[in-house]
SEGU-859911 format. One record per atom (N, C-alpha, C): x, y, z; residue number from 0; residue in one letter; atom name. Coordinates in steps of 0.2 Angstrom, whole numbers. Atoms other than C-alpha are relative to their C-alpha. Layout:
N
       X       Y       Z    nr   rest   atom
       X       Y       Z   NUM      A     CA
...
// end
This chain:
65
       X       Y       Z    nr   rest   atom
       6      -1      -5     0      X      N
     811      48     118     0      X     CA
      -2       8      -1     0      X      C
       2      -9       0     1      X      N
     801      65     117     1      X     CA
      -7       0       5     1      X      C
       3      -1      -6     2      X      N
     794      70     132     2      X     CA
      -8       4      -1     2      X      C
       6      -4       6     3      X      N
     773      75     130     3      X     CA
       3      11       5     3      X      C
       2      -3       1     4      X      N
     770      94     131     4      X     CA
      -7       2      -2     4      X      C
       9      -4       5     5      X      N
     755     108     128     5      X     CA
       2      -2      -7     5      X      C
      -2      -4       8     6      X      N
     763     109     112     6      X     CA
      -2     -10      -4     6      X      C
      -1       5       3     7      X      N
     765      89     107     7      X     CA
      -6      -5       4     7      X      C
       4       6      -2     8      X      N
     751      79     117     8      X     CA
      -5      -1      -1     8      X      C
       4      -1       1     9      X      N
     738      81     105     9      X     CA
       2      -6      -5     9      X      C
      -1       4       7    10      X      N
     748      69      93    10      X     CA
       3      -5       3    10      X      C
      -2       8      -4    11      X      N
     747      51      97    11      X     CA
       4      -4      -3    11      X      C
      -7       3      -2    12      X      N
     763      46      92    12      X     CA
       5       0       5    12      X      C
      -5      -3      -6    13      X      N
     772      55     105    13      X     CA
      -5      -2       7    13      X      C
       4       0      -5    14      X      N
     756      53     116    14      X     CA
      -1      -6       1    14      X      C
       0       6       2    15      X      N
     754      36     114    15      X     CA
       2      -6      -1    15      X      C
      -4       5       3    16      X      N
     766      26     104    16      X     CA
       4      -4       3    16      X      C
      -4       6      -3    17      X      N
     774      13     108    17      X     CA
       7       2      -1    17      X      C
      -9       0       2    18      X      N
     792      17     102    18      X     CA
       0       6       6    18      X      C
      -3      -6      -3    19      X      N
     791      33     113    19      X     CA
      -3      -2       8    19      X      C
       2       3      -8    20      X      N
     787      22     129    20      X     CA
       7      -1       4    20      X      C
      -7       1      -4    21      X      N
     801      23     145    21      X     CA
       0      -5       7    21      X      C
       1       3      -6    22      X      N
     801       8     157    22      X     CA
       5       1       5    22      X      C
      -4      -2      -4    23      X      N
     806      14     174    23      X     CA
      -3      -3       7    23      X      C
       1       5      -7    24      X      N
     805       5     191    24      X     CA
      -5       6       3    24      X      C
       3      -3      -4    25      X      N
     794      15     204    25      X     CA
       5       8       2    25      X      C
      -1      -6      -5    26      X      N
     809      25     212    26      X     CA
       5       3      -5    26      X      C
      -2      -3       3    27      X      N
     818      29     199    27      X     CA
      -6       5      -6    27      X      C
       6      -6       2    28      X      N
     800      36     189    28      X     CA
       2       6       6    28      X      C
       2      -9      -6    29      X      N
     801      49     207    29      X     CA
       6       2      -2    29      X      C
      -5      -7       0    30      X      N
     818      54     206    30      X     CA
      -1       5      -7    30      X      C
      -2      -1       5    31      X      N
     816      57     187    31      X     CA
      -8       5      -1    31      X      C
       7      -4       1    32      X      N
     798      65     190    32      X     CA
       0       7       6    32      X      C
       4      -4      -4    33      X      N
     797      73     205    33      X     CA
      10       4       4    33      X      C
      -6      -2      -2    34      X      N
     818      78     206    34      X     CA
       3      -3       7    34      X      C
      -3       2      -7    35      X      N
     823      79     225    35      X     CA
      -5      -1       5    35      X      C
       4       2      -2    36      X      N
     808      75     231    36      X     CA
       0      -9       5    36      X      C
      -2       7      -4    37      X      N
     807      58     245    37      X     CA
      -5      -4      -6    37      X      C
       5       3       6    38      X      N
     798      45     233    38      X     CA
      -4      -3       7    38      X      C
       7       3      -5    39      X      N
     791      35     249    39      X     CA
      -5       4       4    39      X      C
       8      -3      -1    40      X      N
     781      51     254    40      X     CA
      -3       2      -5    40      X      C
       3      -1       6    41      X      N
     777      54     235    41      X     CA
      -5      -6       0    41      X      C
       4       7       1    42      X      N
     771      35     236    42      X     CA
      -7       0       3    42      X      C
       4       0      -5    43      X      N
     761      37     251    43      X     CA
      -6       7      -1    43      X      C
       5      -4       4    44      X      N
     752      53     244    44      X     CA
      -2      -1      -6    44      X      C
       4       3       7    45      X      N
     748      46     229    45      X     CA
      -5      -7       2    45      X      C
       4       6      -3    46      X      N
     740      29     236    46      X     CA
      -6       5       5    46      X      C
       5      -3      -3    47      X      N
     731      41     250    47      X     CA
      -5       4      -6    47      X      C
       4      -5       3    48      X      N
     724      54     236    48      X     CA
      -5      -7      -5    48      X      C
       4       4       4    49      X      N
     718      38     227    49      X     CA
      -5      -3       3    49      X      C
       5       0      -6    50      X      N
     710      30     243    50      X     CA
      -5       4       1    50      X      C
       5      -5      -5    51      X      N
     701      46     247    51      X     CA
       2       2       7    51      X      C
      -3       1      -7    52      X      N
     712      46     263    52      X     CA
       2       6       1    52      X      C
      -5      -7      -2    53      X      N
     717      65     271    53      X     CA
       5      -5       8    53      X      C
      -3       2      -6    54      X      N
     730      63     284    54      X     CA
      -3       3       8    54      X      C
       3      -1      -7    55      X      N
     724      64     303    55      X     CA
       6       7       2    55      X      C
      -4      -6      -1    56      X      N
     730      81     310    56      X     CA
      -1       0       8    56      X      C
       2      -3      -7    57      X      N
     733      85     328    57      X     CA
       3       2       3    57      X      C
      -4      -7      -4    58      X      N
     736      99     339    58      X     CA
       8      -1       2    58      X      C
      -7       1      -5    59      X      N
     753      92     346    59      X     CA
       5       2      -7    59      X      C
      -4      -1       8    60      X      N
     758      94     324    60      X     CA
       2      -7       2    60      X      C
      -4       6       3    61      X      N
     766      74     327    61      X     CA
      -3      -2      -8    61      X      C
       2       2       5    62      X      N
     756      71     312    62      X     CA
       1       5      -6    62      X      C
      -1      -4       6    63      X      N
     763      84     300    63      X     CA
       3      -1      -5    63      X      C
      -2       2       4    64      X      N
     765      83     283    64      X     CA
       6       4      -1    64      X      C
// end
């Protein structure tokens, strides 16, 4: 598997290709993308930025991301 890059993601074998495809469950894609990051509030900012959805904000901060 060869992961893309600036360097490699112009060349659609690596970019592209099928042999260089990694099937990964959801929570396993986060740890492996986004390290020590929570995947269920990676999940819920991903769906909200696709929505168009910002988070409600208010004074008290319980709504803090």
């Amino acid at each position: 598997m060869t992961y893309l890059t600036p360097e490699n993601i112009g060349d659609r074998e690596i970019a592209l290709g099928f042999n260089n495809l990694e099937l990964l469950c959801l929570n396993c894609h986060n740890k492996k993308t986004f390290k020590a990051a929570q995947p269920d509030r990676i999940l819920l900012s991903i769906l909200m930025e696709a929505l168009s959805i910002t988070p409600l904000s208010f004074k008290s901060g319980a709504a803090k991301w």
